[in-house]
Steps between C-alpha positions, in 0.01 A plus 500: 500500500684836365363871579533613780301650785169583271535128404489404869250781576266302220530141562404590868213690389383212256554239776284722717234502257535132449470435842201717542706701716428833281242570271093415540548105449400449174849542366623194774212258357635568113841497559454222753833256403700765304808441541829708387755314283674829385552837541700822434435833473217533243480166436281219690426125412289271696340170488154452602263207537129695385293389860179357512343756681582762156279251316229647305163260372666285249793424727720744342743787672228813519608781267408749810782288720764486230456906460536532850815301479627660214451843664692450824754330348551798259532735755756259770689516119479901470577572818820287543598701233384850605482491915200725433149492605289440166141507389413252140338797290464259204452102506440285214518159520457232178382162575645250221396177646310326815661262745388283746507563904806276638691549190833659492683798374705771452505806510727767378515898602705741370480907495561573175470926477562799728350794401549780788264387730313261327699132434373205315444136578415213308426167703486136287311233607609140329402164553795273608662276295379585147529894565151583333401821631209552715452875583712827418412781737708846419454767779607891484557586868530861628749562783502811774794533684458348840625169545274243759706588793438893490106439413474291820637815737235712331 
């Protein structure tokens, strides 16, 4: 693992969210069993194991818990690059393919644009072992300059 203290600022914050210990829960029940394989600064992979309880009707990983996913993992991504506080002012996210709950994969994260205050992120989802892609999700983020320890003291 290469970056540096926003890196380490990051993965703590992502492990709190996993662990329910920040955020409003719902981002612990979608991420529930993400786990970290790499990261740097800017850079984040993971492998993941889509949970039964993300299931929607037909068995499949709900679109609504794969955005979710696909969201905080953007921003963990963007702010071990930026040690900002961000807000997602644009999200788009392109769903190529279902997959089945207890099926694994991959996923990929990678800022990929700063712009002043606004950066880029695109996060890939792929299904392990043949690689087919499952869901792109591309966020713009908008960043202020106070960093999560300074908005805490306020």
């Amino acid at each position: 693992m290469e970056g540096g203290d926003s890196l380490k600022k990051s993965l703590a914050w992502l492990h709190g969210v996993i662990n329910g210990k920040i955020g409003h829960g719902l981002e612990a029940i979608v991420l529930q069993g993400l786990r970290v394989i790499h990261a740097e600064k800017g850079f984040m992979r993971f492998d993941f194991v889509v949970p039964n309880i993300v299931s929607d009707v037909d068995g499949n990983w709900s679109v609504g818990a794969l955005a979710s996913l696909l969201d905080v993992i953007g921003i963990a991504t963007i702010y071990s690059f930026a040690s900002r506080i961000i807000s997602t002012v644009d999200f788009n996210v392109s769903y190529y393919s279902t997959i089945n709950i207890q099926e694994h994969v991959e996923i990929k994260s990678k800022v990929s644009a700063k712009r002043g205050m606004l950066m880029h992120v695109v996060v890939e989802v792929r299904r392990e072992g043949n690689g087919e892609v499952i869901a792109v999700g591309k966020l713009w983020t908008a960043s202020n300059k106070l960093t999560f320890a300074q908005v805490s003291k306020l």
